[in-house]
C-alpha positions as CSV (number, residue, x, y, z in Angstrom):
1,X,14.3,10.2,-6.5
2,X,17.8,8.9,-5.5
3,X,18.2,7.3,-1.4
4,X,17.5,8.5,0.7
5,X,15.7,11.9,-0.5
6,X,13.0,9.1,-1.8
7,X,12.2,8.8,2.4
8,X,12.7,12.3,3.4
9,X,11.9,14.4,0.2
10,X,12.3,18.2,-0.1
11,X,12.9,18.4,3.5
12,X,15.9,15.8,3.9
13,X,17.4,17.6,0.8
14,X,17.8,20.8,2.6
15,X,18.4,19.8,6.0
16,X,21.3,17.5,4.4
17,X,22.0,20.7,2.3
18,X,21.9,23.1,5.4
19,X,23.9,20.9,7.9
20,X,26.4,20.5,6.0
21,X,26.7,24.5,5.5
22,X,26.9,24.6,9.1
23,X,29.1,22.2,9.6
24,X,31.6,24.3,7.2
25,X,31.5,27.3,9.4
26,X,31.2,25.5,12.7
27,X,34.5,23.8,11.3
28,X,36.4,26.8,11.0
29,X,35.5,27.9,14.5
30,X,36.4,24.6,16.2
31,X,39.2,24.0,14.7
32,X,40.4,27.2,14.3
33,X,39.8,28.2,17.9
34,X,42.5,25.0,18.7
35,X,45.0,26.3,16.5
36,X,44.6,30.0,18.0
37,X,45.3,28.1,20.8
38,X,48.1,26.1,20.4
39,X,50.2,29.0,18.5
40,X,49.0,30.8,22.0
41,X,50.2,28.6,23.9
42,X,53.6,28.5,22.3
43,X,53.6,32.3,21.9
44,X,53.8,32.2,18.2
45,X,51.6,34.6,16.5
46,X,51.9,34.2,13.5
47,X,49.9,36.0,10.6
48,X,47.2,33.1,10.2
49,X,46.6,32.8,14.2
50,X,46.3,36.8,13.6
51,X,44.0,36.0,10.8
52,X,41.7,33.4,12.8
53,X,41.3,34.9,16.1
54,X,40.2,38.3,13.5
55,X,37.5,36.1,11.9
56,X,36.0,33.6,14.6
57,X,33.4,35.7,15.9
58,X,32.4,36.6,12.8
59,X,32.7,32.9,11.6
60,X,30.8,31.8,14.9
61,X,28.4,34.1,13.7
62,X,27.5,32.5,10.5
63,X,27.9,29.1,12.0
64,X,25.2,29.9,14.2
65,X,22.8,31.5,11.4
66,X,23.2,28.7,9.2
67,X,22.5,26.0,12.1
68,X,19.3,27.2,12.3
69,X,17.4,25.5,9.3
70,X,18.9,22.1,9.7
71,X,17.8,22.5,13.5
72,X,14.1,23.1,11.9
73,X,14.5,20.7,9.3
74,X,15.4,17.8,12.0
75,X,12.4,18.5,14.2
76,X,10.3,18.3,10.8
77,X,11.7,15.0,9.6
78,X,12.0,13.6,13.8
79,X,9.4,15.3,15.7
80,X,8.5,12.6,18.4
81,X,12.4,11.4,18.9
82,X,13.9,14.9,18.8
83,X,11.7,16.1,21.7
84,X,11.3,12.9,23.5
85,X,15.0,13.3,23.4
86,X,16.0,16.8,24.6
87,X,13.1,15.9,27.4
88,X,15.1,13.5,28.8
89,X,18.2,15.0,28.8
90,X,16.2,17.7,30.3
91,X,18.5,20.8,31.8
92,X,21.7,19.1,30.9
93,X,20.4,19.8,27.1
94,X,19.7,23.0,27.8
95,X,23.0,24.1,28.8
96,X,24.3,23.7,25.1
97,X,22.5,27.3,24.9
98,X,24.7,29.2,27.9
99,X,28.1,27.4,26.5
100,X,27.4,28.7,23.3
101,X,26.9,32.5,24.9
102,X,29.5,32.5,26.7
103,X,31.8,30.7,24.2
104,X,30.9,33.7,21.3
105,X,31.9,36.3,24.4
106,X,35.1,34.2,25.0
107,X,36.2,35.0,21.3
108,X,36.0,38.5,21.5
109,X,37.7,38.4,24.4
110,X,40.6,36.6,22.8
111,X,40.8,38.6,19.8
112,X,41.2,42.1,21.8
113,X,43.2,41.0,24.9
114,X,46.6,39.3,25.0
115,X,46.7,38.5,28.4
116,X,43.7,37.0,28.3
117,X,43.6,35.5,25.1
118,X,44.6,31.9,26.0
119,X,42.4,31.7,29.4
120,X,39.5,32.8,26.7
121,X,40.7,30.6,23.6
122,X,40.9,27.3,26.3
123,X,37.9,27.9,27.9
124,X,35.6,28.5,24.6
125,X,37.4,25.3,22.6
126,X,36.0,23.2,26.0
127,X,32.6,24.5,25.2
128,X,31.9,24.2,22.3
129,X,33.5,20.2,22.7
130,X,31.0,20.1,25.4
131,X,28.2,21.3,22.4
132,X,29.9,19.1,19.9
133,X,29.3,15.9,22.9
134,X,25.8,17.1,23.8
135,X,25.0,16.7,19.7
136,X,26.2,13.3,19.3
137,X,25.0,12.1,22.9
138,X,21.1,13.5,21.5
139,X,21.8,12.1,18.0
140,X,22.5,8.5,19.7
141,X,19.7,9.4,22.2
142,X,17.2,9.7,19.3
143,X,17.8,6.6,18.0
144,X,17.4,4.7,21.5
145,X,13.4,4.4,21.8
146,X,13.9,1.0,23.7
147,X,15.4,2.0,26.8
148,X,13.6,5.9,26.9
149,X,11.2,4.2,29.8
150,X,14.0,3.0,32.2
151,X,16.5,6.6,31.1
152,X,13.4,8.5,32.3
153,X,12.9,6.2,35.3
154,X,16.1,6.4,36.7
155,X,16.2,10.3,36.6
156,X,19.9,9.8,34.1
157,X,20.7,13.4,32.3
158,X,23.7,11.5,30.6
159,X,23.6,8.9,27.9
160,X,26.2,6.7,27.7
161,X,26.8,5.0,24.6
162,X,29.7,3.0,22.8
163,X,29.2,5.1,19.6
164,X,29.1,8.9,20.9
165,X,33.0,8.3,21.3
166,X,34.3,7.5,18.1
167,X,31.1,10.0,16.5
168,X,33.1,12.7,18.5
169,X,36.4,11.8,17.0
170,X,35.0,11.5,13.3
171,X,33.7,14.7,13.7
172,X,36.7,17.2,15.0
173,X,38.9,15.4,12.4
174,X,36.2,16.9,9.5
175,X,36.0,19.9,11.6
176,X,39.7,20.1,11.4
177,X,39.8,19.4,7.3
178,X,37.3,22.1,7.0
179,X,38.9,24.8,8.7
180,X,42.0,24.3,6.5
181,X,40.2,23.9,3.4
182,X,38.9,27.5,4.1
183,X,41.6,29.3,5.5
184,X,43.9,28.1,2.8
185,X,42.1,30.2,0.5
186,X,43.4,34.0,2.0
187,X,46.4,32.8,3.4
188,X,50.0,32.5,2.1
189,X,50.5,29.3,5.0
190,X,49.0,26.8,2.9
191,X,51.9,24.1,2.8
192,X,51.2,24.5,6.8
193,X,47.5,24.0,6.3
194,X,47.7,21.2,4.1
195,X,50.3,18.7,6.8
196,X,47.3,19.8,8.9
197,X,44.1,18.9,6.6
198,X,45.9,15.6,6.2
199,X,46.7,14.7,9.7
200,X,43.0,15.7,10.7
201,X,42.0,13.8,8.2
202,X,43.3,10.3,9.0
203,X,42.7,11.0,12.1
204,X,38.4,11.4,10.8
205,X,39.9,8.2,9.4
206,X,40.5,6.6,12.1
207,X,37.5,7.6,14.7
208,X,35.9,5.9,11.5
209,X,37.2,2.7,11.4
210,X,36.5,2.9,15.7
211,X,32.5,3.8,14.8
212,X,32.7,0.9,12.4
213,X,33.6,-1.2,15.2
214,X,30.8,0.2,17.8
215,X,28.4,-0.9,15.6
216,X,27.3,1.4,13.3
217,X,26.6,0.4,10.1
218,X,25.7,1.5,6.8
219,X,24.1,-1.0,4.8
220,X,21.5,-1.3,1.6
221,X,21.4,1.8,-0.2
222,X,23.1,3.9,1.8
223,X,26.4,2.0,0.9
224,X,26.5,3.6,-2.1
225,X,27.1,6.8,-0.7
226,X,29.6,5.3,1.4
227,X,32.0,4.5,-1.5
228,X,31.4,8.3,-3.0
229,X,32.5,9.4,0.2
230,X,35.7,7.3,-0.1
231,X,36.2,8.2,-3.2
232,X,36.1,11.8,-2.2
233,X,38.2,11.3,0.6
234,X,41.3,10.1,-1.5
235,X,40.9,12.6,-3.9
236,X,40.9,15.3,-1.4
237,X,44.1,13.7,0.3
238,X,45.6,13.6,-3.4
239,X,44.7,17.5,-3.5
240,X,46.1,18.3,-0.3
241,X,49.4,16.6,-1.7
242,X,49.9,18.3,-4.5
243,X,49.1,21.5,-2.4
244,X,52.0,20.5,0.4
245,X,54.2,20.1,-2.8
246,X,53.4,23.1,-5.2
247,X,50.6,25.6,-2.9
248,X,48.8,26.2,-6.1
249,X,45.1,27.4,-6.7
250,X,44.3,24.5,-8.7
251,X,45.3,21.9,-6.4
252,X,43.4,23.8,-4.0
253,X,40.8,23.3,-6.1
254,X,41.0,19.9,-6.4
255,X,41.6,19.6,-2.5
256,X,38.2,21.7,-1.8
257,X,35.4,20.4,-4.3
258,X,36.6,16.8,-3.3
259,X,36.6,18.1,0.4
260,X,32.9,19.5,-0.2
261,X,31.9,16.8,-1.8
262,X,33.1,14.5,1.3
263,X,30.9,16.6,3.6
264,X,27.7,16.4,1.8
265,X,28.3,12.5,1.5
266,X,29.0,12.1,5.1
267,X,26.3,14.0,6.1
268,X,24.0,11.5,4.6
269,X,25.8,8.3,6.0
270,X,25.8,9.6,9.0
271,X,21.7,10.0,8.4
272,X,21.7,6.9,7.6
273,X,20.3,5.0,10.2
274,X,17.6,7.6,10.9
275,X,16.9,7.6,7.6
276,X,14.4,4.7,8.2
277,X,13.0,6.4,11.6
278,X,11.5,8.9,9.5
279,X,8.0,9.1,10.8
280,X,5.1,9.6,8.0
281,X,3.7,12.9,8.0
282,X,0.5,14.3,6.6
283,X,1.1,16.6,3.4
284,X,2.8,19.9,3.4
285,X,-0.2,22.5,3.6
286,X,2.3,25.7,3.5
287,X,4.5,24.8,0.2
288,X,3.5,27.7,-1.4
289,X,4.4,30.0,1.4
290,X,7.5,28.7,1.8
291,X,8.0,29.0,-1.8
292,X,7.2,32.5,-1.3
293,X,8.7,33.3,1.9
294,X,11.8,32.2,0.0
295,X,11.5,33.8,-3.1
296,X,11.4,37.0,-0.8
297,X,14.1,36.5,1.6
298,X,16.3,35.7,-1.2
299,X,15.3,39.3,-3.0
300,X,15.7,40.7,0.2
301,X,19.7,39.7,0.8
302,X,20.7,40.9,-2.2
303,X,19.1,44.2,-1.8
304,X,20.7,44.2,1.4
305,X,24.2,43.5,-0.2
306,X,23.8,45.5,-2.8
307,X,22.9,48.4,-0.7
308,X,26.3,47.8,1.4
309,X,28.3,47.6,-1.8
């Protein structure tokens, strides 16, 4: 089996599967919850602000949904590091749960009241940066078994390290890209989108090269997913090019399998320095419930939609 699904197996396959999922639809609501903003702001309301502020709870929604199995799958693959970790961050962690509330509430609030709607859209974009923060601040926590004596000792609910930063910068740019790449698809603003999926996207560029420079680094096997993330990267940029110059669904295309195939390959880089802190595990006992549980579920949705059609 291709690194690093050799380490992790089944379950790194679908957490890497399932985060990046969520990361699509947590995208859109980031992102699109700044540019609700902004055109607030400058009291432009045009039809794609109309168009976002319509879908983000419903896109919050989903974003939450699909964050559930890569929020299993990590405790699977980190059990002792993700606890130890939200331990020590203790009630500070916790609070990512109320921000989240209160930030879903926030976007109703903003899609049915003017006057409220950029008191709402301001306060939930500060949120959910304060969830994105909390993620990268555990994520670096995780990876810090050294000093989890002294962190504990002290009585700190903050970590403070050089990477969380540049993490946080990396990630709103992709958040950015993503929210583009799927609003382009029912919207006639797509020249609009595109100056925007570029911008965000050199600036995921840049927050890169600043990560790089903290000290991560990506080394061994995981460097050949590096390059196919590159790779990706310049062919999504060429997409969103030809999409600034002719808006057409096959340079959207181009701009949105390149774009998904970015996302899947950063996912992994940016697993791979856990990668190795996979613990050993005894064998699955409950594969062929999960099998079946599966099999079900999947049986159910579609009776579900079908029933609704």
């Amino acid at each position: 089996m291709i690194w690093p699904f050799d380490r992790g197996g089944i379950v790194l396959a679908l957490y890497v599967a399932t985060l990046a999922l969520h990361a699509a639809f947590i995208g859109y609501v980031v992102a699109g919850t700044g540019y609700a903003l902004v055109q607030s702001v400058r009291r432009s309301d045009d039809a794609l602000a109309h168009t976002v502020r319509d879908r983000l709870p419903f896109m919050f929604g989903c974003g939450i949904t699909a964050g559930v199995a890569p929020l299993l799958f990590v405790q699977l693959l980190h059990q002792r590091r993700f606890y130890t970790a939200n331990l020590l961050l203790g009630p500070r962690w916790l609070a990512v749960v109320p921000a989240l509330i209160v930030g879903f509430y926030a976007l109703y609030v903003a899609k049915q009241s003017v006057r409220w709607r950029g008191v709402m859209l301001a306060g939930a974009l500060a949120l959910f940066s304060f969830v994105a923060w909390s993620w990268s601040e555990l994520h670096e926590l995780m990876k810090a078994d050294p000093i989890w004596r002294d962190f504990y000792a002290a009585g700190h609910r903050f970590y403070i390290a050089e990477a969380i930063a540049p993490r946080f910068v990396v990630l709103f740019g992709a958040m950015t890209t993503s929210f583009a790449t799927i609003a382009a698809w029912s919207t006639a603003e797509r020249k609009r989108l595109a100056a925007i999926a570029l911008l965000s996207r050199l600036i995921s560029i840049g927050g890169a090269i600043w990560l790089w420079r903290a000290g991560f680094d990506v080394s061994g096997p995981a460097r050949a997913w590096l390059w196919m993330l590159a790779a990706a990267v310049v062919v999504e940029i060429a997409g969103w090019l030809l999409v600034l110059r002719a808006k057409t669904d096959r340079a959207l295309a181009i701009a949105t399998a390149a774009g998904t195939s970015a996302l899947v390959a950063a996912v992994v880089v940016r697993e791979a320095p856990r990668v190795a802190l996979i613990e050993p595990h005894t064998p699955a006992t409950g594969a062929v419930v999960f099998a079946v549980a599966l099999v079900v579920g999947i049986a159910a949705i579609a009776w579900v939609v079908r029933t609704i059609r």
